[in-house]
ROFI-641520 format. One record per residue (C-alpha): residue number from 1; residue in one letter; x, z, y. Coordinates in nm, 4 decimals. Example, Ala and Ser with C-alpha at 12.3 -4.5 7.8 and 13.67 -1.06 7.14 Angstrom:
% ROFI-641520
R resi resn       px       pz       py
R    1    a   1.2300   0.7800  -0.4500
R    2    s   1.3670   0.7140  -0.1060
END
This chain:
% ROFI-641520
R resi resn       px       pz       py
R    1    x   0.0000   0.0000   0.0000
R    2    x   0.1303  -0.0514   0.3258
R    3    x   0.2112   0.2103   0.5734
R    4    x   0.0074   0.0617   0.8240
R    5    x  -0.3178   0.1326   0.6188
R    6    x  -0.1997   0.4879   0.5050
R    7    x  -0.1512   0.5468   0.8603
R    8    x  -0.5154   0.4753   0.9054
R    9    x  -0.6177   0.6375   0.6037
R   10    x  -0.4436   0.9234   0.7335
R   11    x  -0.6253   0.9065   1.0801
R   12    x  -0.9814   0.8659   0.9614
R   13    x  -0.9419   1.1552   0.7116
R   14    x  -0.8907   1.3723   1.0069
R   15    x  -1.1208   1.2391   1.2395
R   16    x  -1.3572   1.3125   0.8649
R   17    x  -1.2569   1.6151   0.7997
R   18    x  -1.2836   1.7511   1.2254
R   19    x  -1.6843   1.5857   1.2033
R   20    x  -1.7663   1.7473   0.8256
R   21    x  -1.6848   2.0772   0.9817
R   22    x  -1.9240   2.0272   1.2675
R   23    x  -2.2226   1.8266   1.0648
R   24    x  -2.0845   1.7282   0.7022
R   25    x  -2.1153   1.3712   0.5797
R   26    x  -1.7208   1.2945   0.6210
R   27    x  -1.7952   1.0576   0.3059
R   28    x  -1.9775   0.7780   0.5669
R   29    x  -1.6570   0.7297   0.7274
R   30    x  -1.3842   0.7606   0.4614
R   31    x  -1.5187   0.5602   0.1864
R   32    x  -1.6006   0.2911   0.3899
R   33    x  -1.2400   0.2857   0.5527
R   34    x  -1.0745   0.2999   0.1812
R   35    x  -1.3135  -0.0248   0.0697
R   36    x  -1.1794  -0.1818   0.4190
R   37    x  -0.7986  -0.1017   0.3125
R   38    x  -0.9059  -0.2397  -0.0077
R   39    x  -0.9366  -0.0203  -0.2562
R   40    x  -1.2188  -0.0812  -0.4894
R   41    x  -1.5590   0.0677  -0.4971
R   42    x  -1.5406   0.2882  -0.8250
R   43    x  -1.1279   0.3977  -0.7145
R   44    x  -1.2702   0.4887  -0.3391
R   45    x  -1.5641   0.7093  -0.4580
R   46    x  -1.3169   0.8435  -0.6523
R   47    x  -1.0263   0.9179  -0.3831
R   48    x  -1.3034   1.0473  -0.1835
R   49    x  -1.4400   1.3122  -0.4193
R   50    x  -1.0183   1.4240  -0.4329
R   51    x  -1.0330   1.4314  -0.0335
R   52    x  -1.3476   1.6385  -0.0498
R   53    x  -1.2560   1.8875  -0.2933
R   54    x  -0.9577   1.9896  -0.0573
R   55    x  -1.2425   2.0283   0.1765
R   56    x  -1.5020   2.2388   0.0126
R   57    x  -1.1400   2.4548  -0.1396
R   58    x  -1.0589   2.5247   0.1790
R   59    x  -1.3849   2.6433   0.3211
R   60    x  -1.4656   2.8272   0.0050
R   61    x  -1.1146   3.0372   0.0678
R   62    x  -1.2301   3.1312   0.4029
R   63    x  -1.5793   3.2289   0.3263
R   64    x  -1.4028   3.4117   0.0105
R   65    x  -1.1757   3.6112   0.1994
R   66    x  -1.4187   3.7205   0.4406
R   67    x  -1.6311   3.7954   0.1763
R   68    x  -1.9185   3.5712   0.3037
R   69    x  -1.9679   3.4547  -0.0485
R   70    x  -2.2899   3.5578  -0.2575
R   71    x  -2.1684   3.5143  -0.5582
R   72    x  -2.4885   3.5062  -0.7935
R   73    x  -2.6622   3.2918  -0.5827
R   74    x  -2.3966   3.0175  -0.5945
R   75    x  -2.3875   3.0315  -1.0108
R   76    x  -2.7290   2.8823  -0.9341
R   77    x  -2.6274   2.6156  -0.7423
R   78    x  -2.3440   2.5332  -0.9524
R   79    x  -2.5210   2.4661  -1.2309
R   80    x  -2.7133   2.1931  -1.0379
R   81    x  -2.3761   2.0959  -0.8981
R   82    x  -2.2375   1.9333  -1.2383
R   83    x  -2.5659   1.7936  -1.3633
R   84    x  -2.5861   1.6058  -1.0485
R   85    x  -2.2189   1.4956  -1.0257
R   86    x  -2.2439   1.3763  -1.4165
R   87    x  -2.6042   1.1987  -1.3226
R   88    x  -2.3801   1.0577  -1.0162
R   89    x  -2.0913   0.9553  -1.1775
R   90    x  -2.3003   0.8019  -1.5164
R   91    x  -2.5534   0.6081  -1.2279
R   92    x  -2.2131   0.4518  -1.0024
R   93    x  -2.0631   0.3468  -1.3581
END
């Protein structure tokens, strides 16, 4: 890949990440931008989903260590978590 497109790869993650922290939805400008630097479809969703699990890590720290986390609540939502990303994943393939 050329440095010229990691460069902007680079710069739209940020710009992503500095907007997902104010309204989420950083996915409708990165994996647009990796399609335009021409990766394909199925290897941008999945760079994406890397990019976005550094996201939701890092947040998930801070809420941890502040102890802003309910714990039992979010086993809940987990659950629903990996049936939707296999019923994701299994739909985009």
């Amino acid at each position: 890949m050329e440095p010229i497109n990691i460069a902007i790869i680079v710069a739209v993650y940020f710009i992503a990440a500095f907007y997902s922290s104010l309204a989420g939805g950083a996915s409708l400008l990165t994996i647009p931008t990796l399609i335009f630097v021409g990766l394909s479809p199925h290897t941008a969703l999945g760079t994406n989903k890397i990019g976005t699990f550094g996201l939701s890590a890092g947040a998930s720290l801070g809420y941890g260590m502040e102890d802003k986390i309910d714990y039992k609540f979010s086993t809940i939502f987990m659950v629903f978590l990996v049936i939707g990303a296999a019923a994701g994943s299994y739909t985009v393939l």
